[in-house]
C-alpha positions in Angstrom: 13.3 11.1 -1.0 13.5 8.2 -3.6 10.5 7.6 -6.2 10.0 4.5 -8.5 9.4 6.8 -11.5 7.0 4.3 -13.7 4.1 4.8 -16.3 1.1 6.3 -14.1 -1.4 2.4 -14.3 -3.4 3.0 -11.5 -5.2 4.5 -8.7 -3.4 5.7 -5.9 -4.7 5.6 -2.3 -5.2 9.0 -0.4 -3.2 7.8 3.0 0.3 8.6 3.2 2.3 10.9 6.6 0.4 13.9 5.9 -3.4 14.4 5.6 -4.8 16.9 3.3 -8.0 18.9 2.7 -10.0 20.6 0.3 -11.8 24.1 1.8 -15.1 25.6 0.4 -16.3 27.9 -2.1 -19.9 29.0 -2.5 -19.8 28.6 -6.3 -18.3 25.1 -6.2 -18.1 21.6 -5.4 -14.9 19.2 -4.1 -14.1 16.3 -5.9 -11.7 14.0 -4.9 -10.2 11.2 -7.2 -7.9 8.4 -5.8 -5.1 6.2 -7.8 -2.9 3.4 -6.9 0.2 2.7 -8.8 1.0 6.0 -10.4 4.8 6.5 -10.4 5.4 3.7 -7.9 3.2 5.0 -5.2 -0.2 6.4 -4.7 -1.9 9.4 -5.8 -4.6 11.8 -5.0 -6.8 14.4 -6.4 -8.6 17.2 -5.0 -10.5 19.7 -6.5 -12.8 22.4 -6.5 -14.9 23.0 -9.4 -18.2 24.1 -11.0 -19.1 21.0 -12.1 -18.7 17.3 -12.3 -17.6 17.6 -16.2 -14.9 20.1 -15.2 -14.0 17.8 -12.2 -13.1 15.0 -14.4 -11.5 16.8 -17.1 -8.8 18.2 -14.6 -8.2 14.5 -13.3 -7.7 13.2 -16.7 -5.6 16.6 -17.5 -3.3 15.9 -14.4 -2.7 12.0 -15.2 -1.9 12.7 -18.9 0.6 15.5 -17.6 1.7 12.8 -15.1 2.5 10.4 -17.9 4.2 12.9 -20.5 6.5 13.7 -17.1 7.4 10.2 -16.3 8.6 10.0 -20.4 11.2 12.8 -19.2 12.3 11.6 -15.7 11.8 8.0 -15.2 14.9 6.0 -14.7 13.0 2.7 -14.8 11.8 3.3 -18.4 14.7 2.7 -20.9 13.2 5.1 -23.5 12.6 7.7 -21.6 14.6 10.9 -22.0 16.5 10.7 -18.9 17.1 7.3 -19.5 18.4 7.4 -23.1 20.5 10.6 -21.8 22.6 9.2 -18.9 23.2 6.4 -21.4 25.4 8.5 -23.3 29.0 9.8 -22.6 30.9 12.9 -23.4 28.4 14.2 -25.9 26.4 17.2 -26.4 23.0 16.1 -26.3 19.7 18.6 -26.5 17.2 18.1 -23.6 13.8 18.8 -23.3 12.9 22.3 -20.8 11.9 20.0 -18.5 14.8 17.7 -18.3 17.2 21.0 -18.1 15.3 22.8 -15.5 15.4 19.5 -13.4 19.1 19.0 -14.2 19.7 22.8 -13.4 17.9 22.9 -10.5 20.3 19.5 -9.0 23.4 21.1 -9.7 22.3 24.4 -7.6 20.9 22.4 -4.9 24.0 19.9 -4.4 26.2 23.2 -4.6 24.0 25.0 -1.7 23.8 21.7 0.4 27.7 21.4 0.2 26.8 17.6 -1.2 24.2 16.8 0.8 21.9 16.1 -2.3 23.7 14.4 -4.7 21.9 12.8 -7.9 24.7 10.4 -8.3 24.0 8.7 -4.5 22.4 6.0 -7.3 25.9 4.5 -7.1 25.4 4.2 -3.1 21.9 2.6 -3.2 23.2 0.1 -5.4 26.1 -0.6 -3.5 24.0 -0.7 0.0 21.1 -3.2 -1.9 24.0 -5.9 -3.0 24.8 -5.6 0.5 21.5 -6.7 1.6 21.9 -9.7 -1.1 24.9 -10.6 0.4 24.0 -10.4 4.0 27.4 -8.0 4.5 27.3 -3.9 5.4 29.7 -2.6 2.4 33.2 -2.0 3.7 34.6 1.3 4.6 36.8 0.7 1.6 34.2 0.3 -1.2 32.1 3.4 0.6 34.8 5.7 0.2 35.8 4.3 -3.2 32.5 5.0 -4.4 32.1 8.4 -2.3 35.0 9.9 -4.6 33.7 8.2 -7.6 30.4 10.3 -6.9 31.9 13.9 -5.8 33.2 14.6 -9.5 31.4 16.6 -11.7 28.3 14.7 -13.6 27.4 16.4 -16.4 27.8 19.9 -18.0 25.1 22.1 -18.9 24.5 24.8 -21.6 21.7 26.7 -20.9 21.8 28.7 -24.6 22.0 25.5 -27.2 19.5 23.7 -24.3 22.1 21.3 -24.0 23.4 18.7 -21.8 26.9 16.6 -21.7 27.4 13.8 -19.5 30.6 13.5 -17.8 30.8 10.8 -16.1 29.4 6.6 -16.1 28.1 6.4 -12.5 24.2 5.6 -12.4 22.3 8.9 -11.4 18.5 9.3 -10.2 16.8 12.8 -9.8 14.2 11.6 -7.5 14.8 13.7 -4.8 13.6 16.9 -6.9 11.6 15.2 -10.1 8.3 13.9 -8.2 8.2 17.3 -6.4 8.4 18.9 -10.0 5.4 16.4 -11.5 3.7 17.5 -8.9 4.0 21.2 -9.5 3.4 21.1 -13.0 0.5 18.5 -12.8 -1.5 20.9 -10.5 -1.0 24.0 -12.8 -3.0 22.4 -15.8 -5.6 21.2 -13.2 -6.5 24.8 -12.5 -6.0 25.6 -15.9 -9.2 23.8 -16.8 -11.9 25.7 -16.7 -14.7 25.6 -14.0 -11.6 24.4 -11.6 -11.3 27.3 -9.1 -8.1 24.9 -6.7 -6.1 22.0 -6.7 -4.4 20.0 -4.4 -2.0 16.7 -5.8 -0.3 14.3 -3.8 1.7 11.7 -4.6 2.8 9.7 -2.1 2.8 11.5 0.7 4.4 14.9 -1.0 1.9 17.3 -2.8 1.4 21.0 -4.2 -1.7 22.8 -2.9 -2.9 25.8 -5.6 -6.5 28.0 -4.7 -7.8 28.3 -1.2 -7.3 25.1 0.3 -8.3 25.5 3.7 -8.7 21.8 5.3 -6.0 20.7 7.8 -2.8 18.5 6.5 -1.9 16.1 9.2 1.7 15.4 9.8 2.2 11.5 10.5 4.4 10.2 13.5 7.2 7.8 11.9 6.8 6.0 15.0 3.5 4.4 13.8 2.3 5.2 10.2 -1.0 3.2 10.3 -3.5 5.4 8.1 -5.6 5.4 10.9 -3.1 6.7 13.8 -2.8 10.1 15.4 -0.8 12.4 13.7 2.2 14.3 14.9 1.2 17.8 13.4 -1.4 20.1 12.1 -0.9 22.2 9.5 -2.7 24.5 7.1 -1.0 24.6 3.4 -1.7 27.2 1.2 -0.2 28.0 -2.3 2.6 26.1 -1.9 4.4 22.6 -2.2 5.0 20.0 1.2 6.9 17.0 0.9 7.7 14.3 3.9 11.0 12.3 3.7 11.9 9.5 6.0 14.0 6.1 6.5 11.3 4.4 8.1 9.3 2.7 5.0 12.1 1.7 2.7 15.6 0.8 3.2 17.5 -2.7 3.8 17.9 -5.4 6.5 21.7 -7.0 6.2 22.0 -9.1 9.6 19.2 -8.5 11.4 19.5 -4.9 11.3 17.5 -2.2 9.3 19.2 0.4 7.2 17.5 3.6 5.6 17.6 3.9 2.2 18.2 7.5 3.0 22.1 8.1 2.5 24.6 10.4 3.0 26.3 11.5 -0.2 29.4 12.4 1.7 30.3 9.3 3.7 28.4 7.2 2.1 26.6 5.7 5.3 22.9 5.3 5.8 21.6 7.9 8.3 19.0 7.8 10.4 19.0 10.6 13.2 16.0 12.3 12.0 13.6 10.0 11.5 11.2 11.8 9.3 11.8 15.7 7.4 8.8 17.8 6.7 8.9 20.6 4.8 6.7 23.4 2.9 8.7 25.6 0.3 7.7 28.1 -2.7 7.0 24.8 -5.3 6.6 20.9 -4.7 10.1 20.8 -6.4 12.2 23.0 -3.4 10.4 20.9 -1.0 11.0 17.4 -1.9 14.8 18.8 -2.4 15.1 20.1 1.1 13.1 17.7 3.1 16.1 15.0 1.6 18.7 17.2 2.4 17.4 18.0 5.8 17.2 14.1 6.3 21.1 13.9 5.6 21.8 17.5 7.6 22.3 17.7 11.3 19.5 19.4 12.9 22.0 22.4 13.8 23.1 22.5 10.2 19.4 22.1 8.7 18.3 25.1 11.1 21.4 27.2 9.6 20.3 26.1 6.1 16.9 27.1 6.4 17.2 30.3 8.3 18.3 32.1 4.9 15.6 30.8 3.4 12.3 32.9 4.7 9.6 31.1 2.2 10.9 27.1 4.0 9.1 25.9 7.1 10.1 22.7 8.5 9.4 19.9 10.7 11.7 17.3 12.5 11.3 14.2 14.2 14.4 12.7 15.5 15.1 9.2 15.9 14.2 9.4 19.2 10.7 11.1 18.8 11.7 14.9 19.7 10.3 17.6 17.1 12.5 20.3 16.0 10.7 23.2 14.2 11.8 25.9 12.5 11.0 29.6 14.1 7.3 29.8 11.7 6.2 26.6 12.1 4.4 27.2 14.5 2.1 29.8 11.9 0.9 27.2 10.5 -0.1 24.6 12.9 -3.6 24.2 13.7 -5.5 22.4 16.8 -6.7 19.1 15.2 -7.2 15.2 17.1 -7.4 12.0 14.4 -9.0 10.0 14.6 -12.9 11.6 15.5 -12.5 14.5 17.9 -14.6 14.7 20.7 -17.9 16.1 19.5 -17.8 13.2 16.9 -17.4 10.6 19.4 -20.7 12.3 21.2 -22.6 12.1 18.4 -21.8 8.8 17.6 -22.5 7.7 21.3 -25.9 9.5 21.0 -26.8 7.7 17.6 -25.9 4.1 19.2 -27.9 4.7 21.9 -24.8 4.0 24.3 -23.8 7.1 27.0 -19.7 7.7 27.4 -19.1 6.6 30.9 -16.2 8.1 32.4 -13.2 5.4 32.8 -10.1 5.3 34.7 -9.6 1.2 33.5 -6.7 0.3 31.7 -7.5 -1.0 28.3 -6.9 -4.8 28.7 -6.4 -5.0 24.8 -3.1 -4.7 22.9 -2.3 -3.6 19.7 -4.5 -5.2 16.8 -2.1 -4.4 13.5 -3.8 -5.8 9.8 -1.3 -4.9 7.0 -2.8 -5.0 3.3 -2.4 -4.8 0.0 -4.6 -4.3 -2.7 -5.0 -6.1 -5.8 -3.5 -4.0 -9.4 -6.4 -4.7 -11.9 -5.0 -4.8 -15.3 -6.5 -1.8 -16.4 -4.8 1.3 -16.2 -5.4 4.3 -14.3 -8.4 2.9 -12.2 -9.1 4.1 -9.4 -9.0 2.9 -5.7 -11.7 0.9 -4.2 -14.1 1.5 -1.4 -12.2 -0.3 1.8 -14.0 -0.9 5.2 -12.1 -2.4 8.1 -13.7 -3.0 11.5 -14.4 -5.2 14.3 -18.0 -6.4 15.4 -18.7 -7.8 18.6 -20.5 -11.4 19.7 -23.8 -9.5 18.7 -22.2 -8.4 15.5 -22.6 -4.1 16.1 -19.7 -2.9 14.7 -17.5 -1.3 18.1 -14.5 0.0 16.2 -14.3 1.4 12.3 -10.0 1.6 11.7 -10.3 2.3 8.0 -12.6 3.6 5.8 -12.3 4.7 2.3 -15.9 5.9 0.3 -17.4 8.2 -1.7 -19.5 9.5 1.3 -21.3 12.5 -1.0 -22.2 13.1 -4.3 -21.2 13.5 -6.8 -19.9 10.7 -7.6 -20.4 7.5 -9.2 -20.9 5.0 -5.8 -20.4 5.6 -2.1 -20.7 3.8 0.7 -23.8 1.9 0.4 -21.5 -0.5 -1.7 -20.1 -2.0 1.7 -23.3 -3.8 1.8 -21.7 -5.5 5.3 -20.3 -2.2 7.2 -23.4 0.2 5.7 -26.0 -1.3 7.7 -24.9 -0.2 10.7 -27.2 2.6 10.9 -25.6 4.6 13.8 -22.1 4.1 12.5 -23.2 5.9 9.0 -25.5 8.5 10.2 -22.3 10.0 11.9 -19.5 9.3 9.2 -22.2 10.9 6.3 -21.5 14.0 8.3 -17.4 13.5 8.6 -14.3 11.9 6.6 -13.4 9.0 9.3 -9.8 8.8 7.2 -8.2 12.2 5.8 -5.8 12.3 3.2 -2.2 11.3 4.5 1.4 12.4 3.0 4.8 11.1 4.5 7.4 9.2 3.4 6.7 7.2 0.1 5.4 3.9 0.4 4.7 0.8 -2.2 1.8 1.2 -4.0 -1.4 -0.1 -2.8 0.1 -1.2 0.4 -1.3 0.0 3.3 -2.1 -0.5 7.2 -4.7 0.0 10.2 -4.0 -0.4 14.1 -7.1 -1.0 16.5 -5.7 0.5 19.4 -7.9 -1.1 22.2 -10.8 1.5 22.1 -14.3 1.2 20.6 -15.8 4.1 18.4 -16.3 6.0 21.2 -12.8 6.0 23.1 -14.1 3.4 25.6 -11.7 0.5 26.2 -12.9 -2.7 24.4 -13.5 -5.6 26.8 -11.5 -8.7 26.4 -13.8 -11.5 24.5 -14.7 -12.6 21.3 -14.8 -10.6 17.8 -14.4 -10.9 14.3 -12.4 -8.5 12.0 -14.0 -7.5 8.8 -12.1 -6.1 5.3 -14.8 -5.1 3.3 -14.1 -3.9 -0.5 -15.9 -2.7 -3.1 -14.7 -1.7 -6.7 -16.6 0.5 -9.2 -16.8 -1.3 -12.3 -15.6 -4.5 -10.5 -16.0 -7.0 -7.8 -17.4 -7.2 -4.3 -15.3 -9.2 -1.8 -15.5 -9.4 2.1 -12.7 -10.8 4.2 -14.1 -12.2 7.7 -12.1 -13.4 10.5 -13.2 -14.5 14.5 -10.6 -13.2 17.3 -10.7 -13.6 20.5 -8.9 -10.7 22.2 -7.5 -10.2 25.5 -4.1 -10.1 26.9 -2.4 -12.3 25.3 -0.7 -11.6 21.5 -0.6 -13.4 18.5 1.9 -13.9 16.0 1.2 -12.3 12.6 -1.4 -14.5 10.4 -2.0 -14.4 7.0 -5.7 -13.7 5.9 -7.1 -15.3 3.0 -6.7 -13.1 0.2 -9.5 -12.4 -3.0 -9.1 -10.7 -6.2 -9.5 -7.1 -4.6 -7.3 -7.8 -1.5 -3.6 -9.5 -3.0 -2.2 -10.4 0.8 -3.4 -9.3 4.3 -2.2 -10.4 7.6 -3.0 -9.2 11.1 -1.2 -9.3 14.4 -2.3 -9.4 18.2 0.7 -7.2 19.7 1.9 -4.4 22.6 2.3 -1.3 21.1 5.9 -1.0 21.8 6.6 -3.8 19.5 6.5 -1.6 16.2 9.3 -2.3 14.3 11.7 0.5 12.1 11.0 -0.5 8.9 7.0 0.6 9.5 5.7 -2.8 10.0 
């Protein structure tokens, strides 16, 4: 799984393949804190603490460990250590712990996987982006030129002097193991601060979980990874690291066609047979290893990998939607249904004042798709704004909430009376005080601050929406910045509409929405 590995600048969002939770204690409080931009992605915090003091120490703890981190490992910093390392040749140069354990724990892991996981693929993800410049799939010729080029040894390690030689030229990257080990580290001086009883960070889509986190973490379908959409999994993660990996965000389009970025160190090709990797291990580290390494393995070979490895659990999703789990996978699955379960939708019935009349109609709607992104303030390490997306009818009630991102108890500094428009729907908030309409989502790493919702036909309720007129809202409200609302009339029935560009503000940089079936999702995730 690749990571842009940049200065932490901002506030990630929470939504990502798999959704996370903080559980309860009686002598504390959950916090959450949410960050775009932090390492190329988004991040969140969770924690459970005594106060609101101790709360916000561990959030500033974990985004100054975040930044001393990205120092070591970023390859897109020129100073930083890993940077100024790899630029040398054939000298014995001292590394930090850090940079060894990372560069010790590569070596073992492309030795287990029999080159599965190789740090030098770099040379392949160059070689596969000047293809998508040039509009031309690299030859069989350069892939196995650059294959060999990659299968010699990289650099030599001594573990006494704390040493490290490199060996060869070829560009390297140690993503697939060093956001996994940021993660780990990040969430041991958040429980190190005092009054903070457990932790949970994610960047992402990958986290480490440390306390007694009991909430469930949703596993997101490939197929359609709208933060609103129904997830492929349950789980419950405890003590450990998960981390999602998947060709369906990221890669390149040469000729009409859509490569993963995720490659295959030993033929050089993009592979996509498994469609999206999930995996919990020991640490954040072993689990953003494996889940790349099962994305490169057959399923037959990842289940013969794992099986000598009691502590992994995985989930697979192949290219054509089956799920392939390992033997205690199952352990850790829990019933769950995103978006509201049942009762919610009840409740929410009961506070509009509308019944739930039994329905065998066929929605007439299709697929409404709006595709965001927000704005990156100047300021670093702000956090995320307070998002609303709905649709009101012709009598303006709100009928279908996709997205919605608040603070919806205190503490904490705002909440959602800030989305003046969406808030003063009276029923809609009476029921979403009492639940979280969005969880926290982890899957394969996406660009920062980019983000989408799918209405799906269906009102708040799970009735189908009748064709007519409508208007989509995107609502957004930033602490210690602007108010902005986005408003835009639809009529909706059976026929689509091409994807339109919204206007965009200073809190919203682009947004577009499209008037599609459901079967027209594409492989890149839009």
């Amino acid at each position: 799984m690749s990571l842009n590995l940049v200065r932490p600048t901002g506030f990630v969002a929470s939504l990502v393949t798999v959704f996370c939770g903080l559980g309860q204690s009686a002598s504390a409080e959950s916090f959450s804190f949410f960050h775009e931009h932090v390492l190329g992605t988004s991040l969140e915090i969770q924690v459970e603490a005594t106060n609101t003091q101790s709360a916000d120490i561990a959030e500033q703890r974990i985004l100054a460990e975040i930044d001393r981190l990205a120092k070591i490992f970023s390859t897109y910093q020129s100073d930083s250590e890993f940077s100024r390392w790899q630029n040398s040749f054939e000298t014995e140069i001292p590394v930090s712990p850090e940079l060894g354990e990372v560069l010790a724990a590569s070596a073992a892991w492309q030795e287990e996987s029999h080159g599965a996981l190789n740090p030098a693929v770099e040379k392949l993800s160059q070689l596969w982006k000047q293809g998508e410049a040039l509009q031309s799939v690299p030859t069989d010729v350069d892939l196995s030129q650059a294959v060999a080029a990659i299968q010699t040894p990289q650099w030599h390690l001594d573990p006494i002097a704390g040493t490290a030689t490199r060996l060869a030229r070829g560009p390297l990257s140690l993503n697939a193991l060093a956001k996994g080990d940021i993660l780990d580290r990040a969430c041991s001086v958040a429980r190190k601060t005092p009054g903070v009883q457990e932790a949970l960070v994610c960047l992402g889509g990958d986290l480490r979980v440390s306390g007694n986190l009991a909430r469930p973490v949703h596993v997101v379908d490939p197929a359609n990874d709208a933060v609103n959409a129904s997830p492929m999994a349950t789980i419950h993660v405890h003590e450990r690291g998960l981390a999602t990996s998947g060709g369906y965000r990221r890669g390149v389009r040469i000729q009409g066609q859509w490569y993963s970025h995720i490659l295959d160190p030993r033929t050089g090709r993009s592979v996509d047979h498994v469609a999206s990797a999930t995996v919990v291990a020991a640490t954040a580290r072993d689990a953003d290893a494996l889940a790349t390494i099962f994305s490169v393995l057959s399923p037959a070979e990842t289940e013969q990998f794992a099986a000598a490895r009691p502590d992994v659990e995985y989930l697979l999703i192949t290219r054509d939607g089956k799920k392939i789990s390992s033997p205690g996978w199952s352990k850790l699955e829990q019933p769950g249904v995103f978006p509201p379960t049942a009762s919610a939708q009840t409740q929410l019935a009961e506070a509009d004042g509308r019944s739930k009349p039994e329905s065998t109609t066929e929605p007439q709607f299709l697929e409404l798709v709006v595709n965001f992104q927000l704005a990156r303030p100047e300021d670093s390490q702000y956090r995320r704004p307070y998002v609303a997306i709905w649709l009101e009818d012709s009598d303006e009630t709100t009928v279908k909430t996709a997205l919605l991102w608040v603070q919806t108890k205190q503490p904490g500094p705002r909440w959602h009376r800030d989305l003046l428009r969406w808030y003063r729907n009276d029923a809609v908030r009476r029921v979403t005080d009492k639940r979280d309409l969005i969880g926290t989502i982890s899957g394969a790493t996406r660009g920062p601050g980019k983000y989408k919702a799918v209405f799906d036909g269906k009102d708040d309720t799970g009735n189908p929406l009748p064709p007519g007129k409508y208007t989509l809202f995107i609502e957004v409200a930033r602490e210690h910045g602007t108010y902005q609302l986005i408003r835009q009339p639809l009529t909706l029935g059976n026929e689509p509409m091409v994807e339109t560009k919204l206007k965009s503000n200073v809190e919203i940089e682009s947004a577009t929405y499209e008037y599609r079936r459901a079967a027209a999702r594409k492989p890149d995730g839009k």
